[in-house]
N, C-alpha and C positions, 0 to 999 in steps of 0.2 A: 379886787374882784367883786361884782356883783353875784348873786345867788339867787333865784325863785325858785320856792318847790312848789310846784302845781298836785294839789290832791285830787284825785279824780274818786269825785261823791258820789256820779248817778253817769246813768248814759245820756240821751239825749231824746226829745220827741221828733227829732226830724233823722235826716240819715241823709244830709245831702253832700252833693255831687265834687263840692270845691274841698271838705272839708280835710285838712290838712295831720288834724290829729284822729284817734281811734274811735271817730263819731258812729251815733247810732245806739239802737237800744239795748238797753242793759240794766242787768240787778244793781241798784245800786249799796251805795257803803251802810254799813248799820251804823246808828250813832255808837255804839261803843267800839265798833271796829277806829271810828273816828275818835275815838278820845284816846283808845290805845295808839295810833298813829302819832298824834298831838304830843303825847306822851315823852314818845322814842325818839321825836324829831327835834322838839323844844332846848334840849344840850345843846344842839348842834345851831339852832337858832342865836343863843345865848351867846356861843362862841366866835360867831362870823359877825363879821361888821356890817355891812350891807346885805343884806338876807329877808325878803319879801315871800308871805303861803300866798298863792292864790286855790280858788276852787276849780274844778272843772267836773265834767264837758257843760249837762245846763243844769246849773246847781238847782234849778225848782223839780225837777225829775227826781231831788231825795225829797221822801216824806218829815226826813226829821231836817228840813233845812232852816228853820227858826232856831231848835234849838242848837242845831251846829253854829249858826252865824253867833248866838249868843254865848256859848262857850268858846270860841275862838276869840272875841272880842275878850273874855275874862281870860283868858289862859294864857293868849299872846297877841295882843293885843298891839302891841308896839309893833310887830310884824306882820299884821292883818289888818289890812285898810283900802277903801276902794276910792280914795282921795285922789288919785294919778290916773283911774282909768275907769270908765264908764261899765256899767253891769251888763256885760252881751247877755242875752237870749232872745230864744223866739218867739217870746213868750206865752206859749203853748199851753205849758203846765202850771208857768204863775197865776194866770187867768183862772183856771181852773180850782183854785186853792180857798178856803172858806175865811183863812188867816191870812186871806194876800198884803190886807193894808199895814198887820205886826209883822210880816216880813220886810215890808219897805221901810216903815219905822226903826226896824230894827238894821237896814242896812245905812239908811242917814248914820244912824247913830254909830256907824263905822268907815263913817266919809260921802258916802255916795253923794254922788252931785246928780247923775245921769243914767242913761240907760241907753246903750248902743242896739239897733236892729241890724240886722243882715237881710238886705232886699236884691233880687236876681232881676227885676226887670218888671214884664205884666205879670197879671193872676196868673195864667196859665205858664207860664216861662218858669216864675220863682214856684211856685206848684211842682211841678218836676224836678228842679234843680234840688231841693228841699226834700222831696219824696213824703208828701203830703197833702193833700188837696185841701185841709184851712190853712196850710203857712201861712199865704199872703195877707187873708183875712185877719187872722190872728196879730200879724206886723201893728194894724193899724188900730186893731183893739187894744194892744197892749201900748200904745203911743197915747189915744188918748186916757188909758189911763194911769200911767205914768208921769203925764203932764199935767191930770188932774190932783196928785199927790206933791206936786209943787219941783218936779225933779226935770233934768231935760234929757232930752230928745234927739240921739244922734245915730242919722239913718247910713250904715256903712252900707254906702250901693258899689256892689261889686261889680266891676268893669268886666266886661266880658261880651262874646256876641249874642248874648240869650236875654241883652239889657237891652238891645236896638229897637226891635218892635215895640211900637207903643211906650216910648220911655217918656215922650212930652205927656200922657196920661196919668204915669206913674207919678211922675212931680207934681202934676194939676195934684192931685192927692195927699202928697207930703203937704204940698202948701196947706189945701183944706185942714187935715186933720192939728197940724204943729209940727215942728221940730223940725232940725236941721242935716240936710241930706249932706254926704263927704263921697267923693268920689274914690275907691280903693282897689290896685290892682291884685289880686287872688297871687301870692307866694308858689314854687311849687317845692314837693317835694318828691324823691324819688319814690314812690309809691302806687301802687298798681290803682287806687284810688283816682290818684291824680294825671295817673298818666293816659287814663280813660276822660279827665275832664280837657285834658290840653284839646280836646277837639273845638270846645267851645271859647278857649282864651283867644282874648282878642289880638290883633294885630294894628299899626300905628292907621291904617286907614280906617276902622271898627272905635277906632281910641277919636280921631275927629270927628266923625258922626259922632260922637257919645258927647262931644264936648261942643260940636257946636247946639245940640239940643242942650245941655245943662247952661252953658251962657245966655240962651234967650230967657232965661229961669234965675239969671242974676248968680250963677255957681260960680267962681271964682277957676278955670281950667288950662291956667296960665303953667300952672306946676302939671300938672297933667301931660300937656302937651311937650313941655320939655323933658319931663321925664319920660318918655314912650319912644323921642327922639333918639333916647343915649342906652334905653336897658332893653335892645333887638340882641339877639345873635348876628342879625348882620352888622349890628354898629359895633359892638363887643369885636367882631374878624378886623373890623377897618382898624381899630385904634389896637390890635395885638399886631398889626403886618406893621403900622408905622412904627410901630414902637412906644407911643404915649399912654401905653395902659401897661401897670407894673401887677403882675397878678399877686407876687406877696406882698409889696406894700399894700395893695388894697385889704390882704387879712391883715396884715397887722394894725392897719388904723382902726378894725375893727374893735365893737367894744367887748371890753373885758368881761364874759356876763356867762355863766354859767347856770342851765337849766338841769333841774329833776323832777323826776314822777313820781308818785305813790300810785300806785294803781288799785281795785278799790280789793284785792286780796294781800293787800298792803306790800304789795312787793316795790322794791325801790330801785329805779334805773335814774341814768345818765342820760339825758334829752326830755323833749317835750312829749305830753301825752301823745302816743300810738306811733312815737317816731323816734322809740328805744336807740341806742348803743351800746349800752354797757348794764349788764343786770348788777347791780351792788349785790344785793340779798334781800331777805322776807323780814318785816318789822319786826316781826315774833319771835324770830334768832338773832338779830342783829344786835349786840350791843350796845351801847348810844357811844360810848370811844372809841367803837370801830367805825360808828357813821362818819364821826368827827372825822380820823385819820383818813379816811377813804377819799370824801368829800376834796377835806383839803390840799389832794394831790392830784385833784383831775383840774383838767385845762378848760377854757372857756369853750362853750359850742354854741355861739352864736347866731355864726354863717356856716359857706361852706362847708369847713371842716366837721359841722355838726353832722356829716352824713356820707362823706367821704373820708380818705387816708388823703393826710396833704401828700406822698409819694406820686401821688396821681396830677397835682397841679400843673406839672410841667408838659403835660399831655394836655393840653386844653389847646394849646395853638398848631398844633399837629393835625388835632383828631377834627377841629372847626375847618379846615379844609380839605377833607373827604366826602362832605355834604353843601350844599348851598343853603349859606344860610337864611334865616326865615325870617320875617319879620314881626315873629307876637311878642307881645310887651309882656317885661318881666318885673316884680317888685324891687329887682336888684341885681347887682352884676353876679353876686352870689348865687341867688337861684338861676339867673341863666347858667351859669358854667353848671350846677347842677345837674340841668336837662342836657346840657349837651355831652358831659360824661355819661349821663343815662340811657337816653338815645344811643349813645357811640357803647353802649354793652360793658360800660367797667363798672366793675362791683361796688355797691354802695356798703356803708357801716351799719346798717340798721339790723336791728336783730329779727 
């Protein structure tokens, strides 16, 4: 089994539209709420074989995020590394910061290669999506100065219909400033959040406008396009009526990979920040061999099952033929069956 526990340090400077976890502002972690956390969690660290901390939501929203980065690297360091995945933010609050160049130094010196942006489209588009009127400015500040620090540059442009307008502008832009734009479709989850963004997910004719403007731009939309082909609800209905879609083999080839939270009153759940399951308990009662035990008797939540009772899967080929299905692109066959138990009114697991 894999393991992440995601700490959640700070809230965020945006509060946008797609965001999947419990985005949005908030007090964030004190550093010593942080070291007692670090504390209680590091047995459990020690104990599990594959086991990765990440931070969350936008770790420059804590004040003390130097020296968090820096006692993490000392304390647990073998488990805290940003070697396999680029630093998202929006960077809003890095910008902002008087220590920004010893926070980057100090994130090199914990792997970092990169730094991911989240882009919705024009000024005005990603402006709204983001609920902020510098996001978009902000994107491109913090691009070139990141690229200035010798790090790169990887623009997640979230596919959607709010990317259409003006998106050959938006690229003239990446190219000026640097870095490297990745086309990514938005996951869903059952959440009142997301089920007010499903207006703006795109659909497979929204997904060819996207891609034929990113190929005059030299973007690679080969995967794009075949994937938009295969993860509809209507293509999901055709391949459940023939037969050649297995809905438990598809969870079980899924990977083994269990997620947890710290939330920043250090309370400890089962799932990813702000899309709870299961409450463990509070750091402050908890004792580090009842994390252990606890931990290591829960199942992977990956997919699916991260947000549903599997009792429910066998409802998916039933319930997709009460409605015609739609064509908006999904990240996965997973989040489509998702929306379509959600839509269709069966209860989700989330607390």
């Amino acid at each position: 089994m894999k393991y992440t526990i995601e700490i959640t340090i700070a809230g965020c400077s945006t509060n946008c539209a797609h965001c999947y976890v419990d985005g949005g502002y908030a007090k964030p972690m004190s550093f010593e709420d942080y070291k007692r956390c670090v504390e209680k969690i590091k047995p459990l660290l020690d104990t599990l074989d594959n086991c990765a901390v990440t931070l969350g939501n936008e770790i420059f929203c804590n004040p003390d995020i130097f020296k968090i980065l820096e006692y993490s690297k000392n304390q647990i360091g073998k488990h805290f590394s940003y070697e396999s995945y680029y630093v998202p933010t929006t960077g809003i609050a890095l910008l902002s910061k008087s220590n920004k160049k010893d926070i980057i130094d100090m994130l090199k010196s914990v792997g970092a290669k990169g730094f991911m942006l989240a882009l919705h489209g024009n000024e005005a588009n990603h402006n709204l999506i983001v609920d902020n009127r510098n996001g978009y400015k902000k994107i491109f500040e913090t691009a070139d100065f990141v690229l200035q620090e010798n790090l790169d540059v990887l623009y997640n442009v979230i596919v959607s219909k709010k990317l259409i307008p003006d998106f050959d502008l938006t690229l003239k832009e990446i190219e000026a400033v640097g870095g490297k734009p990745r086309l990514t479709v938005p996951i869903f989850v059952p959440t009142k959040r997301m089920r007010k963004y499903q207006a703006v997910r795109a659909d497979i004719k929204d997904c060819y406008m996207i891609a034929e403007t990113s190929s005059q731009h030299g973007i690679d939309t080969a995967s794009l396009l075949n994937h938009c082909k295969l993860h509809t609800e209507k293509a999901l209905a055709e391949i459940i009526e023939n037969g050649t879609f297995n809905l438990k083999e598809e969870l079980i080839s899924s990977p083994e990979w269990m997620f947890l939270n710290v939330t920043k009153n250090l309370n400890l759940y089962c799932g990813n920040a702000g899309a709870h399951t299961l409450y463990i308990g509070n750091l402050n009662n908890l004792k580090c061999d009842e994390i252990i035990d606890t931990v290591k008797k829960l199942p992977s939540n990956y997919d699916y099952t991260a947000y549903f009772s599997m009792n429910n899967l066998n409802k998916v080929g039933s319930l997709i033929k009460s409605f015609t299905p739609d064509e908006m692109v999904y990240s996965s066959y997973s989040d489509c069956i998702c929306n379509i138990l959600d839509k269709s009114k069966v209860k989700n697991i989330l607390i």
